[in-house]
C-alpha positions in Angstrom: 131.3 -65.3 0.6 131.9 -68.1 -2.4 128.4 -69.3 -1.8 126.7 -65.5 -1.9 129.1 -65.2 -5.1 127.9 -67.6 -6.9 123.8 -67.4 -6.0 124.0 -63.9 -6.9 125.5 -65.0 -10.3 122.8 -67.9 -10.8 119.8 -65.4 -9.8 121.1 -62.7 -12.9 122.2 -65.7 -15.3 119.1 -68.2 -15.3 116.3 -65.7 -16.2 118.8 -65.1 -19.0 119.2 -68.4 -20.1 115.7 -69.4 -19.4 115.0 -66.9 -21.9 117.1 -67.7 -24.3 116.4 -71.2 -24.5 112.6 -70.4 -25.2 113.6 -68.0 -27.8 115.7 -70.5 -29.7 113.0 -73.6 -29.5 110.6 -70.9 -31.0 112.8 -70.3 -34.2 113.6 -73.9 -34.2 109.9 -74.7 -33.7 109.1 -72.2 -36.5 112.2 -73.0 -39.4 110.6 -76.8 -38.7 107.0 -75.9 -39.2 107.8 -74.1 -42.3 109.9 -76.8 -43.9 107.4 -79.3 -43.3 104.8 -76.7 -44.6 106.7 -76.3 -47.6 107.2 -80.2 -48.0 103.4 -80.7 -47.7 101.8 -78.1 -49.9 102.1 -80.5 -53.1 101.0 -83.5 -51.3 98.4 -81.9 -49.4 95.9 -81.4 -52.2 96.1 -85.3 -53.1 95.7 -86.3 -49.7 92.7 -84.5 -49.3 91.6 -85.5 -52.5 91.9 -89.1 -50.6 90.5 -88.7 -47.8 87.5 -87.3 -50.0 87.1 -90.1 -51.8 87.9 -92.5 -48.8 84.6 -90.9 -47.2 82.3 -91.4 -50.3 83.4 -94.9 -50.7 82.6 -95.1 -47.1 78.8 -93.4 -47.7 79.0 -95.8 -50.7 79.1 -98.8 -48.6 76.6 -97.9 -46.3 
């Protein structure tokens, strides 16, 4: 009786928490991605600015 209890309360409960655990890493995932986005956006310009030059030095060379 205990046992049947208790399955019957895992089988409604884990689709649940399953869910809800993908839903939070998603708006983790996202407030993360759009902090580090936001962190970036200055630097970004100036690092591709290097790696531009980086690759005419390189045709340079050759």
């Amino acid at each position: 009786m205990e046992k049947e209890k208790l399955e019957k309360y895992w089988r409604l409960r884990l689709p649940i928490f399953l869910i809800f655990m993908v839903v939070m890493t998603a708006i983790t995932f996202c407030v993360y991605e759009a902090r580090m986005c936001k962190a970036q956006t200055p630097s970004a310009v100036t690092q591709g600015e290097k790696d531009h030059k980086s690759t005419d030095n390189l045709i340079k060379h050759f």
